[in-house]
TORDO-437113 format. One line per field, with one value per residue (C-alpha): residue in three letters; y, z, x. Coordinates in nm, 2 decimals, padded with zeros to 4 digits. Each point is the difference from the previous one (the first is absolute). Layout:
drenvo c(ALA,...) $
v c(Y,...) $
w c(Z,...) $
u c(X,...) $
END
This chain:
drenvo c(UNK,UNK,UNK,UNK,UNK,UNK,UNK,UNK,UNK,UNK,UNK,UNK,UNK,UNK,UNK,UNK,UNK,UNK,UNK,UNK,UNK,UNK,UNK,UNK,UNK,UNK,UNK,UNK,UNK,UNK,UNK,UNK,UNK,UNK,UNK,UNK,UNK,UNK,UNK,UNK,UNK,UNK,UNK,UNK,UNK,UNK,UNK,UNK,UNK,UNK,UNK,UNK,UNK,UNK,UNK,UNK,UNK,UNK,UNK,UNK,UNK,UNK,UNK,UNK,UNK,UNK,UNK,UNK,UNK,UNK,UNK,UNK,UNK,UNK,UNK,UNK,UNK,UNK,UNK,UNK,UNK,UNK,UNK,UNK,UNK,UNK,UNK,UNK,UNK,UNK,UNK,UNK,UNK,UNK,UNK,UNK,UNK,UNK,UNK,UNK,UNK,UNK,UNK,UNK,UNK,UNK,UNK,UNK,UNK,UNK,UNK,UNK,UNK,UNK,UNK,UNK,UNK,UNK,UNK,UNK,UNK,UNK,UNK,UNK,UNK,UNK,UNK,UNK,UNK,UNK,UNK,UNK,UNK,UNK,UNK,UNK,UNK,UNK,UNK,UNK,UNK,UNK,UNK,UNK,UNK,UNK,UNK,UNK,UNK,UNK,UNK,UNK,UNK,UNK,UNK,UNK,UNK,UNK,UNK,UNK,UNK,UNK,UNK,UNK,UNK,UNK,UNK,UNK,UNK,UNK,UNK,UNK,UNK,UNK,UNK,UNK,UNK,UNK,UNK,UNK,UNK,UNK,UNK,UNK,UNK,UNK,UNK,UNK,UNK,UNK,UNK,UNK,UNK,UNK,UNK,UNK,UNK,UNK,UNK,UNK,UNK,UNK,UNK,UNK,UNK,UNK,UNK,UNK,UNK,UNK,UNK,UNK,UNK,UNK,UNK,UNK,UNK,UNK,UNK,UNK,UNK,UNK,UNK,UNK,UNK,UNK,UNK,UNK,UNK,UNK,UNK,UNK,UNK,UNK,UNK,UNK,UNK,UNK,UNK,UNK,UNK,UNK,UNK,UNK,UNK,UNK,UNK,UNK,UNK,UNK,UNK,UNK,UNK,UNK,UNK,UNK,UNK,UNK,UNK,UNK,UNK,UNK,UNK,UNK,UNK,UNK,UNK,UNK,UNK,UNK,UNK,UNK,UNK,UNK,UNK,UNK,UNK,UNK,UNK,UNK,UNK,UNK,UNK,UNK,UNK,UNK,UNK,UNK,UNK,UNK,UNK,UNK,UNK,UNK,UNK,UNK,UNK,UNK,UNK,UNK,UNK,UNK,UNK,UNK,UNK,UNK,UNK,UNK,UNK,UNK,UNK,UNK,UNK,UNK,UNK,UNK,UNK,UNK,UNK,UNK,UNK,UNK,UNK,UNK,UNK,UNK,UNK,UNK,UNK,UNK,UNK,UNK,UNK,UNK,UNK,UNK,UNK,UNK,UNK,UNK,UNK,UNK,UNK,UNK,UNK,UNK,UNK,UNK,UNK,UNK,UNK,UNK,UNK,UNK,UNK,UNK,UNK,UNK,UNK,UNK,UNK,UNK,UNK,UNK,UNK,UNK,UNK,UNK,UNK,UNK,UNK,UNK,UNK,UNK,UNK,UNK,UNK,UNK,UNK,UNK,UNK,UNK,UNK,UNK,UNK,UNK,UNK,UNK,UNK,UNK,UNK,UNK,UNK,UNK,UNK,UNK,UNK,UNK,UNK,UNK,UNK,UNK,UNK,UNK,UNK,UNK,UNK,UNK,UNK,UNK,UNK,UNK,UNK,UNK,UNK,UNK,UNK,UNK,UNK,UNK,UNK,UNK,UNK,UNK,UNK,UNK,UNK,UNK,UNK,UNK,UNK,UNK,UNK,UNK,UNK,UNK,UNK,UNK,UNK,UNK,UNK,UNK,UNK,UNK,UNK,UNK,UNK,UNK,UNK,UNK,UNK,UNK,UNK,UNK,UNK,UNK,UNK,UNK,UNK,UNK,UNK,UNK,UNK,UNK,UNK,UNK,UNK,UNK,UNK,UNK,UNK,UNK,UNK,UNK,UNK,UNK,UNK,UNK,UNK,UNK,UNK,UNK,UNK,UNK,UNK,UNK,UNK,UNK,UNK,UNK,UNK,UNK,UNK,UNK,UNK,UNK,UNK,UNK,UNK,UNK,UNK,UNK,UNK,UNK,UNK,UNK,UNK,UNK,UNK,UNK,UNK,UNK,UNK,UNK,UNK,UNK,UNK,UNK,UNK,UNK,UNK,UNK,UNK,UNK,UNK,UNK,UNK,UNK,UNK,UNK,UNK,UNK,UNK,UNK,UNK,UNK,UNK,UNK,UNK,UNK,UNK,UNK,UNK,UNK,UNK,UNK,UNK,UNK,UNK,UNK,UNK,UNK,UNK,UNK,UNK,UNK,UNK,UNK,UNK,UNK,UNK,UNK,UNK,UNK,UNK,UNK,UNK,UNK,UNK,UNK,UNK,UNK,UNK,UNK,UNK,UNK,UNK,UNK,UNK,UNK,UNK,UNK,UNK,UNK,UNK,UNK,UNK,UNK,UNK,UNK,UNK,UNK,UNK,UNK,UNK,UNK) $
v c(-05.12,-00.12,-00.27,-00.18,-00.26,-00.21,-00.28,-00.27,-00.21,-00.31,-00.12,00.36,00.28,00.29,00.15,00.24,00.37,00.05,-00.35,00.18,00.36,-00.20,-00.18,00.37,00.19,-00.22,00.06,00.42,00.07,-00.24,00.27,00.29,00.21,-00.13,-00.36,-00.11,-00.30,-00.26,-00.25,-00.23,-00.31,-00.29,00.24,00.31,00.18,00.31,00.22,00.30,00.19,00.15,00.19,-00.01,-00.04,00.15,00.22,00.10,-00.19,-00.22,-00.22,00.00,-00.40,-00.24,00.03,-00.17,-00.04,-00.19,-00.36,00.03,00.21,00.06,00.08,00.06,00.10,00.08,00.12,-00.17,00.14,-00.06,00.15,00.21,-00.24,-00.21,00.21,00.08,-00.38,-00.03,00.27,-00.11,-00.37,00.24,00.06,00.35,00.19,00.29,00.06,00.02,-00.19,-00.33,-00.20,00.05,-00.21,-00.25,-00.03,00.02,-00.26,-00.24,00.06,-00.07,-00.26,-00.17,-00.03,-00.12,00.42,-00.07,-00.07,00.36,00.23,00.12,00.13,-00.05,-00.12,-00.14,-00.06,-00.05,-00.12,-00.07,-00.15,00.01,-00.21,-00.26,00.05,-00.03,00.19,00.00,00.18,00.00,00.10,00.13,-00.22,00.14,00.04,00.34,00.09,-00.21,-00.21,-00.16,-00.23,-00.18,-00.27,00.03,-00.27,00.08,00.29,00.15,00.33,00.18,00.31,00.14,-00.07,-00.23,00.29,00.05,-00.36,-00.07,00.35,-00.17,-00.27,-00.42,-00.04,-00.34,00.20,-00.31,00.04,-00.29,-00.18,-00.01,00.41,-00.05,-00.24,00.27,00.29,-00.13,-00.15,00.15,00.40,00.03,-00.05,-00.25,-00.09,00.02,-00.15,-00.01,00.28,-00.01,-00.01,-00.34,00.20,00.26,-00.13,00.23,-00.06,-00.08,00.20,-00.07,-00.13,00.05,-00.16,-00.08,-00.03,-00.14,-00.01,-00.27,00.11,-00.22,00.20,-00.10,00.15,00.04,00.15,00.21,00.03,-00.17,00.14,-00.24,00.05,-00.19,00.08,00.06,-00.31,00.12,00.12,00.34,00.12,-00.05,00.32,00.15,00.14,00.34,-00.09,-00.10,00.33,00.23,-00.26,00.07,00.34,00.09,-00.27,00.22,00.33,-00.12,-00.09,00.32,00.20,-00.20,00.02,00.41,00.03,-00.18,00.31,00.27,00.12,00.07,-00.29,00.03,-00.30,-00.17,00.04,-00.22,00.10,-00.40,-00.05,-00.11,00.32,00.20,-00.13,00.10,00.32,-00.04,-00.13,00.24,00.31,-00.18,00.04,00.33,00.00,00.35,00.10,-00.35,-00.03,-00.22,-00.11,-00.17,-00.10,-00.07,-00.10,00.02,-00.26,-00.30,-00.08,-00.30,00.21,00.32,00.13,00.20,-00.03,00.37,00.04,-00.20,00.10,00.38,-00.10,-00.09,00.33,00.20,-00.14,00.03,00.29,-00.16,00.17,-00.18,-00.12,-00.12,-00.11,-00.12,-00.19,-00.03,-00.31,00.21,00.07,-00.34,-00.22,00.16,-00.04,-00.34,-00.10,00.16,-00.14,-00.37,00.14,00.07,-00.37,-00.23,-00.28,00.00,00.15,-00.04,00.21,00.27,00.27,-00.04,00.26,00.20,-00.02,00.07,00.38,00.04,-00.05,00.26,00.31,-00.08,-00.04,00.40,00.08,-00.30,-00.29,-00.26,-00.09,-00.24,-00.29,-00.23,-00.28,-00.33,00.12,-00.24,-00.33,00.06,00.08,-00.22,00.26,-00.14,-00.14,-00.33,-00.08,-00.12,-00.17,-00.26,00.01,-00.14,-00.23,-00.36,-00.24,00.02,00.30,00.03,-00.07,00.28,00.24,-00.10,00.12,00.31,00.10,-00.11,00.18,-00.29,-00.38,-00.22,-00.19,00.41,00.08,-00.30,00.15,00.33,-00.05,-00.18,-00.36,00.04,00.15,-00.29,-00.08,-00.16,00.21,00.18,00.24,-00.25,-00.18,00.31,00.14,-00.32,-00.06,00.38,-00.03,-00.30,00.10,-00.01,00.31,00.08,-00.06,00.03,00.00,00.40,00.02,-00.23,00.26,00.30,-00.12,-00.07,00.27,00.27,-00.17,-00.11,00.08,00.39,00.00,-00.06,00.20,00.29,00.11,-00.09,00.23,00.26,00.00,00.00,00.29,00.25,-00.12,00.07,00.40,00.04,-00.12,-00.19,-00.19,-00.12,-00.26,00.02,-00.27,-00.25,00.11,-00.37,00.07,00.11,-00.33,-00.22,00.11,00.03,-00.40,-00.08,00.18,-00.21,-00.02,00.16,00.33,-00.03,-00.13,00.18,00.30,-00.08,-00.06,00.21,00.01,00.11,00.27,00.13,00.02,00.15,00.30,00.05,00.35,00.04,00.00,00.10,-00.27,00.00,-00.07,-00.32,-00.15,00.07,-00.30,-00.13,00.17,00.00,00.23,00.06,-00.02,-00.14,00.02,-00.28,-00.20,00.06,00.00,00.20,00.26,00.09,-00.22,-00.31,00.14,00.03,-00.29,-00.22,00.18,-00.14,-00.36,-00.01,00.15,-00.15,-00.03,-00.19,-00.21,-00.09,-00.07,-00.21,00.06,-00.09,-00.20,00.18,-00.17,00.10,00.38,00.02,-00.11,00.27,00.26,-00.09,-00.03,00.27,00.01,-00.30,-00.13,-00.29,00.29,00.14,-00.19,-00.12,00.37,00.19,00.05,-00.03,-00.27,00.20,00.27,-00.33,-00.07,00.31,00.14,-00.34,00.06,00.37,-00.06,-00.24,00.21,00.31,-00.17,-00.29,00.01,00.26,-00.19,-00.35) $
w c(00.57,-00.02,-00.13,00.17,00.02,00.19,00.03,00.26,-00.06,00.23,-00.06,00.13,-00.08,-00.02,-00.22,-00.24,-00.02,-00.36,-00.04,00.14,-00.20,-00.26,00.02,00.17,-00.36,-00.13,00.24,00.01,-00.22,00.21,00.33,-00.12,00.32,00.18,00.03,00.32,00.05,00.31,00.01,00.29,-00.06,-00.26,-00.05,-00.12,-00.14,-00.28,00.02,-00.25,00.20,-00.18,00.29,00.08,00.36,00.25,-00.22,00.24,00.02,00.27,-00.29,-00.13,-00.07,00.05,00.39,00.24,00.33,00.26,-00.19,-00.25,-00.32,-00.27,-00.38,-00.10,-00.31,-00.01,00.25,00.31,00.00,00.38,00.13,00.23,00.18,00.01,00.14,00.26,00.08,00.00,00.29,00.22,-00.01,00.10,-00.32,-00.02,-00.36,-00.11,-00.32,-00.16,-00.30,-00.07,-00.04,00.34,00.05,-00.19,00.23,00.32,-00.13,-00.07,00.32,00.16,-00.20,-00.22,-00.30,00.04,00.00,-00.37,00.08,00.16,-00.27,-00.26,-00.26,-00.29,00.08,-00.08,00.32,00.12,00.36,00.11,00.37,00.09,00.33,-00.19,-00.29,-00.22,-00.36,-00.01,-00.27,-00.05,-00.28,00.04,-00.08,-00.35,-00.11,-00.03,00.05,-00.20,00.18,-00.19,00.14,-00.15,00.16,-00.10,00.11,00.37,00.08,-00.11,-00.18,00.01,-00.18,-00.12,-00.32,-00.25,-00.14,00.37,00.01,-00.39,00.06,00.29,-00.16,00.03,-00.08,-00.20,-00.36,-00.12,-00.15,00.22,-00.16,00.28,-00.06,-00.35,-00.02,00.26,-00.22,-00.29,00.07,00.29,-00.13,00.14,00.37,00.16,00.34,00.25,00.09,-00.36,-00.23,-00.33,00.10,00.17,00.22,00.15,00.21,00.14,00.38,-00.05,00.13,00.37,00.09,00.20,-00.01,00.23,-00.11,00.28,00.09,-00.19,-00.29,00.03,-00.10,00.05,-00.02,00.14,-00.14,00.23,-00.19,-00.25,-00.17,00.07,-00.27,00.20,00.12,00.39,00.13,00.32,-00.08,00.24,-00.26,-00.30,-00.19,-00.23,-00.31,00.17,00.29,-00.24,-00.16,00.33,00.13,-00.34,-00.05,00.35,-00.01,-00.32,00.13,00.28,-00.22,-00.26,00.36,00.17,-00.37,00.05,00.32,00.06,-00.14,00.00,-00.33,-00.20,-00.18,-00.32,-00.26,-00.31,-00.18,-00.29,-00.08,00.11,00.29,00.27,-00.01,-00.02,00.26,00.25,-00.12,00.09,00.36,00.06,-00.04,00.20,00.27,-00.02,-00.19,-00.14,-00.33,-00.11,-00.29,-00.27,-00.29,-00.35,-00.35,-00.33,-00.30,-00.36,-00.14,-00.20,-00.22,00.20,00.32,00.19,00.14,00.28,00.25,00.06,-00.05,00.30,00.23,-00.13,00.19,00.34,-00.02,-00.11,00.33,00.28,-00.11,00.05,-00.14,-00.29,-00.21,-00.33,-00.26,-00.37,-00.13,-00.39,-00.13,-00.15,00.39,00.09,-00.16,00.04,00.44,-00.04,00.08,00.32,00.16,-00.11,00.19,00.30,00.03,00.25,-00.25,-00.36,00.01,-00.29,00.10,-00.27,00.33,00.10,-00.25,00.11,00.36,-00.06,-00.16,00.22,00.31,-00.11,-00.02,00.32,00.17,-00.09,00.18,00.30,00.16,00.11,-00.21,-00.01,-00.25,-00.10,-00.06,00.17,00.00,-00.33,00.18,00.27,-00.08,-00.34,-00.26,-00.26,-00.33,00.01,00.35,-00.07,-00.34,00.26,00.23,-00.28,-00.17,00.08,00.07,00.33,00.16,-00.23,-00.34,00.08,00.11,-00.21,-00.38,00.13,00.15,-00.13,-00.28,-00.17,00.08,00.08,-00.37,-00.12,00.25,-00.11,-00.37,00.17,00.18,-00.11,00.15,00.21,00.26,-00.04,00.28,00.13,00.00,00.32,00.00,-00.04,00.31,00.19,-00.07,00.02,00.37,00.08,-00.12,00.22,00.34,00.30,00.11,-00.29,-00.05,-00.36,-00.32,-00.05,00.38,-00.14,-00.28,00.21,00.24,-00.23,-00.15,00.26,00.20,-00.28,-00.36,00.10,00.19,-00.33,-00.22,00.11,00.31,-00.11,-00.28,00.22,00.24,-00.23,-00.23,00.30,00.17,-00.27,00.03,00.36,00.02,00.25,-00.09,00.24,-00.07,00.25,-00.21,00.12,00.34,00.19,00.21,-00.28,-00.23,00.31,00.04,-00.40,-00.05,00.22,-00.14,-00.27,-00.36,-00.15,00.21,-00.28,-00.31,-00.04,-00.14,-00.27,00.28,00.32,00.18,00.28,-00.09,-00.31,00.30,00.25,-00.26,-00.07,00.08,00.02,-00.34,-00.29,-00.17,-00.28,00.12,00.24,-00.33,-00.30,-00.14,00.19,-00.14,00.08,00.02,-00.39,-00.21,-00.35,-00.14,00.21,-00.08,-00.38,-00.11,-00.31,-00.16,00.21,00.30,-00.24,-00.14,00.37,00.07,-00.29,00.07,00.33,-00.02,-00.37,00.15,00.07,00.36,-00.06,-00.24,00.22,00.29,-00.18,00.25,-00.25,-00.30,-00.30,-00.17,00.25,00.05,-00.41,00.02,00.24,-00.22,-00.31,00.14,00.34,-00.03,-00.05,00.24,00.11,00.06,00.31,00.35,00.16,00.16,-00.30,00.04,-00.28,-00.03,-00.24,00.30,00.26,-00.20,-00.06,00.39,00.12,-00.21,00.03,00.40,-00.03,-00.22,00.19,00.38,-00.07,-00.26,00.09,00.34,-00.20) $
u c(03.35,00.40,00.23,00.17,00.31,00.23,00.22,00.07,00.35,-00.01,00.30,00.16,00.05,00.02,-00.29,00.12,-00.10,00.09,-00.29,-00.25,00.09,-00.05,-00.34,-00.11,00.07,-00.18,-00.30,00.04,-00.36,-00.21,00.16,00.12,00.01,00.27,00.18,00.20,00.23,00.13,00.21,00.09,00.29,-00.23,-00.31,-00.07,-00.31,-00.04,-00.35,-00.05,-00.33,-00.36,-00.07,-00.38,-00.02,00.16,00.21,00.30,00.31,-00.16,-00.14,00.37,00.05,00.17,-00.13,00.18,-00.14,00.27,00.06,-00.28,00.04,-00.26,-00.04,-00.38,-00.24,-00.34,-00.27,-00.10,-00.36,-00.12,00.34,-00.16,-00.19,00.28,00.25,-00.25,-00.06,00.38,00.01,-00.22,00.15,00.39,00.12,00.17,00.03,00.24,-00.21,-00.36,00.07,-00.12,00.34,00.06,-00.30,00.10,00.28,-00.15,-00.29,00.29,00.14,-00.33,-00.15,00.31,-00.10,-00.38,-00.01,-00.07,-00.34,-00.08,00.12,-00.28,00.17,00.27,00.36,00.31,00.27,00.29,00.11,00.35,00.01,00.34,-00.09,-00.13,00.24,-00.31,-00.11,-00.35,-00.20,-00.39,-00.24,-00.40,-00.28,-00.06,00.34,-00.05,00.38,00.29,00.26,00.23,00.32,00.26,00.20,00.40,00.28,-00.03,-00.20,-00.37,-00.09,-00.36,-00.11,-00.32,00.08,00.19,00.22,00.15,00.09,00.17,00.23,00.15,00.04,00.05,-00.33,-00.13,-00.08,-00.11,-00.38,-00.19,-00.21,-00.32,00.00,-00.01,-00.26,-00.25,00.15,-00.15,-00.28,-00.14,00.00,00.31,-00.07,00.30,-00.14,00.28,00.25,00.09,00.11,00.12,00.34,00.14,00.18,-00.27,-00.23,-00.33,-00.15,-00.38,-00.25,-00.13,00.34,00.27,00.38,00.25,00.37,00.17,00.44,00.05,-00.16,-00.32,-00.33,-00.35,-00.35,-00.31,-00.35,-00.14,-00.35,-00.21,-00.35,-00.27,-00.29,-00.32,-00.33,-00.06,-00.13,-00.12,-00.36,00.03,00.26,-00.18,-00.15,-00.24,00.13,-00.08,00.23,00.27,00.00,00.04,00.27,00.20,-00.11,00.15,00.31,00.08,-00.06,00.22,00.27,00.02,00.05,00.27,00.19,-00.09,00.08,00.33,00.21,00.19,-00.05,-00.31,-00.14,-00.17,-00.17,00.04,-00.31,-00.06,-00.32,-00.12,-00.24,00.30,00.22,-00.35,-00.12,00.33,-00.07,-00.42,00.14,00.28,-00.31,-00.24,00.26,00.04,00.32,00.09,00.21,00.07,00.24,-00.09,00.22,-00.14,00.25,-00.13,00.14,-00.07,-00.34,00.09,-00.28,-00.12,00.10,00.01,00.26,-00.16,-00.31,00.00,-00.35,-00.09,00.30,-00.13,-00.39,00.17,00.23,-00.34,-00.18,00.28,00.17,00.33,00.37,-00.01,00.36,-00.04,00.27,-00.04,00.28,00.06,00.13,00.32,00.09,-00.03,00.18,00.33,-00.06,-00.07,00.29,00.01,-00.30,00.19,00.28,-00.23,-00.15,00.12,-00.13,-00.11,-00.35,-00.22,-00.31,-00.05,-00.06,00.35,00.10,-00.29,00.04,00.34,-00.03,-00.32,00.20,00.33,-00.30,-00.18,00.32,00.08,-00.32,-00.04,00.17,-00.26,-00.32,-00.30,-00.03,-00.27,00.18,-00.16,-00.39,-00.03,00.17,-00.16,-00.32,-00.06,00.06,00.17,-00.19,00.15,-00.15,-00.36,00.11,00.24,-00.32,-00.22,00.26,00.01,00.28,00.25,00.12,00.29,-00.21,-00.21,00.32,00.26,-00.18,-00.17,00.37,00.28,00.20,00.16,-00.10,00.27,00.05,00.00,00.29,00.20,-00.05,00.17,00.23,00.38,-00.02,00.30,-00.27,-00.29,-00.12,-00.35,-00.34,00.13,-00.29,-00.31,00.16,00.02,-00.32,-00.21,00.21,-00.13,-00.38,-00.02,00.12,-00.25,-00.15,-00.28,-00.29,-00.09,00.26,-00.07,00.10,00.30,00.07,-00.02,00.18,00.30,-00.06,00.07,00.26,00.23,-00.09,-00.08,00.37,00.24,-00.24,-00.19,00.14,00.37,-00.08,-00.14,00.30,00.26,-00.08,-00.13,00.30,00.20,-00.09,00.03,-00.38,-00.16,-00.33,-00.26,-00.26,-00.29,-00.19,00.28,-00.08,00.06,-00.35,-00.20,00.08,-00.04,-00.34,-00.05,00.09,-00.29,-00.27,-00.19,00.12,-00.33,00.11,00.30,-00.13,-00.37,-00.03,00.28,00.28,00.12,-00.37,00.10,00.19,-00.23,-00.30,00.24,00.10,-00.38,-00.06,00.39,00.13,-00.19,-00.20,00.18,00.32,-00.16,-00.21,00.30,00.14,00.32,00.29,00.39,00.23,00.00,00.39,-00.13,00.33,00.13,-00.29,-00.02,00.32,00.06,00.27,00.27,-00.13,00.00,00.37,00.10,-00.09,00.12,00.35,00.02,-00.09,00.22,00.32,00.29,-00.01,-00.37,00.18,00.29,-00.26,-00.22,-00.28,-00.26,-00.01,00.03,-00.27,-00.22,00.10,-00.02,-00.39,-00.08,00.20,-00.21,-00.33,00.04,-00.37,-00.15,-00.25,00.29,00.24,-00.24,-00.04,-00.29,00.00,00.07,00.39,00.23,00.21,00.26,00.01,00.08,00.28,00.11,-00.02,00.19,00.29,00.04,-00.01,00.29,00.21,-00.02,-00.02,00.18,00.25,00.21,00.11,00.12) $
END
C-alpha cells in the first residue's frame, strides 16, 4: 500500500527534514500517489501514499491525532468492524480509512491492538506523552520493516535502500546473513540481514524504543501446529473441508472487499491462484481481471503455463491479461528488479514478477496472489521425502533443503567470514519448539511463518510494490492457517500433496489444472544458464569490483563457471548455484557499493 520511514534521535534533536526527503526518494515507486512529512524536536516520520482506501486527503499520512502520530503500510482487513467497536467503546473518527484505526486501537488498547488487526502491516507510533517509538509488523511478515541503529538515534524504512541513502549504516557484510543467504535459498530470518548494519523486525512482533534509547520486543502471536485435544472439536475429513473451504472463501473476500479500487489476480495457471479465481465467481464477483506472463521454453523447461491459466479464463469468463516475455527483453531489466529488492533475492520469479507487475499496474492497483497455499498446505515435492527420511528433525530437513551444506559454504565463501553452522542451529532450535505435534506439522509450521516470509512473499512485495502494486495473499490469511495446522497431515500429503485444497477446487477449477504436476512460476534461463545469461553472469562475479570484494573464493566460483550445469551446480530444490552467486554480488554492487 505505502512506504514508509522515520527516525527517533534520543540523544536530541532535532530530526532532519532533508533525512527523511531522502529515505522518502527512495521509497516513491512502492507510493507513488502522494508522500507527506512531520517532524517534531528528536522524531520525525516520511510516508509516500498508494491510495487504496479511503482515497481523499483524509488518508493523507503521517496522521497525527493530539500526542500520537502514525506512519502505516498495508491493509488492515477487519477495519470496519473495528472502527465500529472503537465507537461504541467513545472513540470519535474524522475519516473512513483504516490508519485511523490503527490509531484509535492504540489509543484504546496500547499496543496489545496488534492482536485485533487481520491483515498486512508495517507501523509506526510516536507517543509523544510517553516519549516512546514504537513500530510493529503482521504475523506473516507480509509488509517489510527494516531499522537501523546509528550512534544515538534509530532509523526505520520499508526498505534497505531508504536506510543506506541516509546514510551511517554498518555496510559491513555480516557473516550470520551470509551463512542463511547461502545455504538456506536465500531466506535470512530476521533480525539479521546481510548487512551488519540493517536489522528487520520479525513477524508477529512489536518494538518499543524508549527515551533513553533502550528497545525491546514483544511477540504478539505464534502458530501452534497440534491436533484439538478436546474430543467435541475433533472432525471428519468432511468437516475439515467445509471449515477450510469457508475460512478460505472468507479470506479471498475480506482481501476483495477492503478497497477502494478494483482488485484483479495473478493467475499462474497453478491450482492456488486458480482457485481465488473459482472463489471470487462463486461469490458472485463480476468482470474480474486476470493477469498471466510467459517466457520462452528451455529444453528441460517451459516457459509458460498458459494452457492451464487459458481453462480457468475459458470457464469464468474473466478480463483476461496475458504477457509473453522473450529472453532478449529480459535480460537487459534485470538489473532493475535487483534494484527493487530490499535483500538479494534469488528466486528465478523475481524477474517475472517484476515485468508482470509494471503491465497490471497500467490497468489495476491491488491484486490476489497465491503465494503461501504450498507452505501451508504441504505442497512442495520435498515435503513427504523429509516425512519418510530417518534420523532427527534436522537430518531429515537439512538435505532435502539446504542449497549448500556447511563444509560446501566454507569452500565458498573467503575465510575472513567463517563462522559456525549458524543455520543447522537455527533450524534444528526451530523444528523442536513445543506446539506440534508431528515433524510435517514441524515443517509446515516453519515453513509458513518464517521460510515463506524472506522468500516468497518478500518477493511478491517487493516487485508489485516496486510498480505502484499492491499484493494480497489470502492463503496467509492468520485464521485460515490456524485452523489449516490442526487438521491432520494426510489432509496435506494424499493425493500427491495440498488435499485439502485439491478436494475443495473439485468442481471449481477444471481437473486439469487440480491433477497437473506441480509447477512454478517458470524463468528457465535463470535456472539453465547458458549464452548471454552464462556471459552475464561470468561478467559479474569476474569483475573487478567481485575481485576486490572477495566474496567467494575464486576456486570455487571458477568450478561453477566450468561446469554451470552439472548436477553439483543445482540445489537440493533445483536453483543454480552459479545464479546464487551471481544475484549476491550484483545486489551489493548496485545497492551497496555506491554508498561506501
Amino acid at each position: 500500500m505505502c512506504g514508509i520511514c522515520g527516525e527517533f534521535l534520543w540523544q536530541g534533536g532535532p530530526a532532519k527534514e532533508q533525512t527523511l526527503k531522502t529515505m522518502m526518494s527512495k521509497l516513491e515507486k512502492r507510493g507513488p500517489d502522494s508522500g507527506g512529512l512531520w517532524t517534531q524536536n528528536q522524531v520525525g516520520f516520511g510516508h509516500r501514499r498508494l491510495s487504496i482506501i479511503d482515497l481523499s486527503s483524509g488518508g493523507h499520512q503521517p496522521m497525527r491525532d493530539h500526542e500520537l502520530s502514525l506512519v502505516f503500510n498495508g491493509c488492515i482487513y477487519n477495519y470496519k468492524a473495528l472502527r465500529d467497536e472503537l465507537i461504541s467503546l467513545g472513540q470519535e473518527f474524522q475519516t473512513h480509512s483504516d490508519t485511523e484505526v490503527i490509531l484509535k486501537a492504540y489509543r484504546q488498547w496500547g499496543m496489545e491492538c496488534t492482536s485485533r488487526f487481520e491483515g498486512m502491516f508495517a507501523f509506526a507510533i510516536w507517543d509523544e506523552h510517553h516519549e516512546q517509538l514504537l513500530i510493529a509488523r503482521d504475523r506473516f511478515g507480509i509488509k517489510p520493516l527494516y531499522y537501523s541503529v546509528m550512534d544515538g538515534g534509530v532509523r526505520f524504512a520499508s526498505n534497505t535502500q531508504a536506510l543506506l541513502a541516509a546514510g551511517g549504516v554498518d555496510t559491513d557484510i555480516d557473516p550470520i546473513g551470509l551463512h542463511f543467504q547461502l545455504t538456506l535459498h536465500a531466506v535470512i530470518p530476521a533480525p539479521h540481514t546481510i548487512l551488519k548494519g540493517i536489522k528487520k523486525l520479525e513477524p508477529g512482533y512489536w518494538l518499543v524504543v524508549n527515551p533513553d534509547g533502550q528497545m525491546f520486543k514483544k511477540r504478539y502471536w505464534s502458530l501452534n501446529a497440534q491436533r484439538p485435544v478436546d474430543a467435541a472439536q475433533q472432525k471428519d475429513h468432511q468437516a475439515w473441508l467445509s471449515q477450510t473451504h469457508d475460512l478460505l472463501q472468507q479470506a479471498v473476500m475480506k482481501r476483495l472487499d477492503a478497497a477502494d479500487v478494483p482488485v484483479g489476480v495473478l493467475l499462474s495457471g497453478g491450482l492456488d491462484s486458480s482457485l481465488i479465481v473459482a472463489l471470487l465467481a462463486e461469490a458472485g464477483t463480476q468482470d474480474l481481471h486476470t493477469f498471466s506472463i510467459g517466457f520462452e521454453d528451455a529444453p528441460e523447461e517451459k516457459g509458460s503455463e498458459f494452457e492451464y491459466s487459458d481453462l480457468v479464463v475459458k470457464r469464468y469468463q474473466t478480463k483476461h491479461h496475458k504477457y509473453v516475455v522473450p529472453n532478449a527483453e529480459v535480460l537487459p531489466r534485470l538489473p532493475e528488479a535487483i534494484d527493487a529488492m530490499s535483500e538479494p533475492m534469488v528466486g528465478q520469479d523475481a524477474v517475472a514478477f517484476y515485468l508482470l507487475s509494471e503491465q497490471v499496474s497500467k490497468d489495476v492497483k491491488v491484486v490476489m496472489s497465491g503465494q503461501g497455499a504450498d507452505e501451508v498446505f504441504g505442497g512442495y515435492f520435498w515435503y513427504p521425502q523429509m516425512v519418510q527420511a530417518e534420523g532427527s528433525e534436522l537430518e531429515r530437513f537439512a538435505p532435502l533443503y539446504f542449497d549448500r551444506s556447511h563444509a560446501e559454504w566454507l569452500e565458498a565463501v573467503d575465510a575472513r567470514f567463517h563462522i559456525q553452522d549458524v543455520t543447522s542451529h537455527y533450524i534444528e532450535d526451530r523444528l523442536t519448539e513445543p506446539g506440534a505435534d508431528t515433524f510435517l506439522d514441524q515443517v509446515l509450521r516453519l515453513d509458513s511463518t518464517t521460510l515463506i516470509v524472506d522468500d516468497p512473499v518478500k518477493r511478491v512485495d517487493n516487485m508489485t510494490m516496486a510498480w505502484g502494486l499492491e499484493a494480497r495473499v489470502p492463503f496467509l490469511d492468520h485464521q485460515l492457517v490456524e485452523a489449516v495446522m490442526s487438521a491432520p497431515p494426510e489432509l496435506k500429503l494424499e493425493d500427491g500433496g495440498k488435499t485439502l485444497l485439491k478436494r475443495i477446487s473439485r468442481g471449481l477449477v477444471p481437473d486439469e489444472v487440480i491433477d497437473r504436476p506441480k509447477g512454478y512460476f517458470p524463468m528457465p534461463a535463470l535456472k539453465y544458464v547458458r549464452g548471454e545469461f552464462y556471459e552475464f553472469m561470468k561478467g559479474i562475479l569476474t569483475s573487478p569490483r567481485a575481485q576486490e570484494r572477495r566474496l567467494f573464493n575464486p576456486e570455487y566460483v571458477q568450478n561453477l563457471l566450468d561446469n554451470p550445469e552439472a548436477p553439483e551446480s543445482f540445489t537440493a530444490i533445483k536453483g543454480s548455484k552459479l545464479w546464487h552467486c551471481a544475484l549476491l554480488e550484483l545486489w551489493l554492487q548496485r545497492n551497496v557499493d555506491p554508498y561506501n
